[in-house]
N, C-alpha and C positions, 0 to 999 in steps of 0.2 A: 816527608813530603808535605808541605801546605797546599789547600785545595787551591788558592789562588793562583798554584804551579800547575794547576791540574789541565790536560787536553786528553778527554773522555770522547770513549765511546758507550754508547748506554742501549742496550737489546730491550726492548717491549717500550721506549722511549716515549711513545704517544700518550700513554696514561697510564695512570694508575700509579702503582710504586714508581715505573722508570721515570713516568713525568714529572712524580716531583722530586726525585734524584736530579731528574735536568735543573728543573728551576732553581731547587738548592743551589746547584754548585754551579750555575748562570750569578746567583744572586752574593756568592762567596769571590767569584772572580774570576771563575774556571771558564775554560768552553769545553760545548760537549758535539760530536756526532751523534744524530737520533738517529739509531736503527729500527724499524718499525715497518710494514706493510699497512701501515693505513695512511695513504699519503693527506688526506684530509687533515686529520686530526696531525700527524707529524709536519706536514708544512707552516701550520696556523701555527704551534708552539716554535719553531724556530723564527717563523717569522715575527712573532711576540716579544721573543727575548733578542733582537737585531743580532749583533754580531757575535752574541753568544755561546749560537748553537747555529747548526745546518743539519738537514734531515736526511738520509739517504734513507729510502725505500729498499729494505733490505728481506731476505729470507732466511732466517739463519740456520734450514736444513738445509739450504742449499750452498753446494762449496763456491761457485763461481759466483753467485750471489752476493755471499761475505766476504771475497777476495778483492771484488770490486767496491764495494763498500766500505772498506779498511784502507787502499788505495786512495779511495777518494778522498777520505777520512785525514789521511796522513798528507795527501798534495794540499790538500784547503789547508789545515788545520798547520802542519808543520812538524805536527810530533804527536804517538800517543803513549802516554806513561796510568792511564790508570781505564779500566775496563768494567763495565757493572752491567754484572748480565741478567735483568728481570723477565727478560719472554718467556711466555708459558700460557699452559692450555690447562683447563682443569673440569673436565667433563667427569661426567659420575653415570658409574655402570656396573651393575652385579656380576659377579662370575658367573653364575647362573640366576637370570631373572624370570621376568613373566614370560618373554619375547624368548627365551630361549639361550643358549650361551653365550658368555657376554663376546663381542662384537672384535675380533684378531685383528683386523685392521685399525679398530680403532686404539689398543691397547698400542699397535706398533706407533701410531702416529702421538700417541702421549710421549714416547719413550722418544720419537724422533726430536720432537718442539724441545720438551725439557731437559731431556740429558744428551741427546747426540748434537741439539743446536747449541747449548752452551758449551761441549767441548769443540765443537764444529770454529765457533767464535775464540775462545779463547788459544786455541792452536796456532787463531793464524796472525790473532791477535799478539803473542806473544813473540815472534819473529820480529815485530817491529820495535817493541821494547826491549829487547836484546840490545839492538844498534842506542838505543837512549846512553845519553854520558853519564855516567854515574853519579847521585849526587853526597848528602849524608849517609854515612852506615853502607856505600855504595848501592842504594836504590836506585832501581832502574823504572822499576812498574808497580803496577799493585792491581789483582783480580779480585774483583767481589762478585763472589755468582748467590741465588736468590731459592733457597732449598724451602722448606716449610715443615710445620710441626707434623705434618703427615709424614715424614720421612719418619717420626718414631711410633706415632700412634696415629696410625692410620686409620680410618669407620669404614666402617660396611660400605663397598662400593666405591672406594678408594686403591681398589688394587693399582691401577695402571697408575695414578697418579702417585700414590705412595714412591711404588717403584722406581719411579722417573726421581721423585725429590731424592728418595734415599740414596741414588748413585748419586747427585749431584754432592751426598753430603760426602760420599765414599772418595769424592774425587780430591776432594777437600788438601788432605794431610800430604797422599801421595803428588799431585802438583806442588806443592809447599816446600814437598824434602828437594823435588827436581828441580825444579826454577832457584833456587837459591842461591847456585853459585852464581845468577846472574843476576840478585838482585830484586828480583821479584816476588811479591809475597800473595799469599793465597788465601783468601778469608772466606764463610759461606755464613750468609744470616738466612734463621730458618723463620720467619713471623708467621705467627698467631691468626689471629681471624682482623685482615684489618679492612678497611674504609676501602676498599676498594669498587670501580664499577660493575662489577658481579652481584657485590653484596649490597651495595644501594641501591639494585635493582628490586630489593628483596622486600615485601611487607613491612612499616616500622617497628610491626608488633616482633616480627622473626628477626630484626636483627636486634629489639634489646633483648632478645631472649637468649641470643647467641653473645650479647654480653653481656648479661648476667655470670655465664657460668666463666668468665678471666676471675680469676681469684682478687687480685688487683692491681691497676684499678677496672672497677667492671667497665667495662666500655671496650669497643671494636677498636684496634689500634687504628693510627691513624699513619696514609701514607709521608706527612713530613715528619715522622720518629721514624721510619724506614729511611727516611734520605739524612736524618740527623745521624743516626748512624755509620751510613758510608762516610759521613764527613769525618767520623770520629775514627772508624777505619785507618780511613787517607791518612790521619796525622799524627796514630800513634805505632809507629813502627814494630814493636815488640808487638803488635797482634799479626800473629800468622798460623795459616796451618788449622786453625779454628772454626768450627760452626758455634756461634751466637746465637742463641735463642732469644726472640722477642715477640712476646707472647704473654706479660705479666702473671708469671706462674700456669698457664693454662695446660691440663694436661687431655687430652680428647678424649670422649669415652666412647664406645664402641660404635653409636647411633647418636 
């Protein structure tokens, strides 16, 4: 599949990783549906890139949410063959902290965001790439969902977020064996510490500190090597079934 065949839907689309997944594959040829809850920041990028992209204001715990959303996705758009799921929450909490045991709702709503919304998305997502016509090697679709180096080496206070990444990575192989006779392939990229708006929020001193320790090169990745990526994804077929580490060596230590 070449991106410039691509009509994407993209979860956390407004920024960050998703957004420059969008703009990559706007600037390769693609279009994309932005799924996102922040209609500010997802209106202004669609409207940015013209006909590139369109923004649906989506929830992607919620089913009728993404049903509609993919719907709508599929009447504008015409077709969707390739999906790149980045939503996600990443709060940080001790199983047992100062405040006491760490917080049950909020563990369920990590697990909801990161791993029930991306199978949420990809479920219903995959019913419409089923009906796609076959093309090379008969591909139909292509999943990219967005796990993290926490899924192996998790820090203190990373339970709930761990958790979440490492089903996402769990999901990985078994989607991959299934969708296959239809075409469809399954990839999960896990990155590292990268340029995100979390981490730019952060002191500059704390974020070359946090790349000092990428083996290399030292530095925070950056989110257009996350959307270089899916592009390289999209166009080499034999990658499936895989989580991709990008993270330039990085391996987390406990704190």
């Amino acid at each position: 599949m070449k991106v410039s065949q691509c009509v994407a839907l993209v979860t956390g689309g407004a920024s960050g990783l998703g957004e420059a997944v969008v703009r990559r594959l706007a600037n390769s040829g693609a279009r994309a549906a932005v799924l996102d809850l922040d209609e500010e920041k997802g209106a202004a990028l669609a409207e940015k890139l013209g006909g590139a992209a369109i923004f649906l204001k989506t929830d992607v715990t919620d089913e009728e949410s993404v049903k509609a959303a993919v719907e709508a996705a599929l009447e504008r758009l015409g077709r969707i063959n390739l999906l790149v799921n980045c939503a996600g929450i990443a709060p940080a909490a001790k199983v047992l902290g100062r405040g006491g045991p760490h917080s049950l709702d909020l563990f369920v709503k990590v697990i909801q965001v990161n791993l029930v919304g991306t199978f949420n998305v990809i479920r219903l997502a995959v019913e419409k790439m089923a009906a796609n016509p076959p093309g090379e090697d008969g591909e139909r679709g292509v999943i990219i969902n967005t796990a993290s180096t926490a899924a192996f080496e998790g820090q203190i206070g990373q339970a709930a977020y761990s958790a979440s990444k490492g089903g996402v990575v769990s999901l990985t192989l078994p989607l991959a064996r299934e969708l296959a006779s239809l075409g469809i392939r399954v990839v999960t990229i896990a990155p590292g510490i990268m340029e995100t708006p979390m981490l730019l929020g952060m002191p500059e001193m704390v974020r070359e500190s946090l790349g000092k320790a990428v083996p290399f090169p030292q530095r925070l990745g950056k989110p257009e090597e996350f959307a270089m990526l899916v592009e390289q994804i999209v166009e080499n077929t034999l990658l499936n079934g895989a989580c991709l580490r990008l993270d330039g060596a990085l391996r987390m230590q406990a704190r």
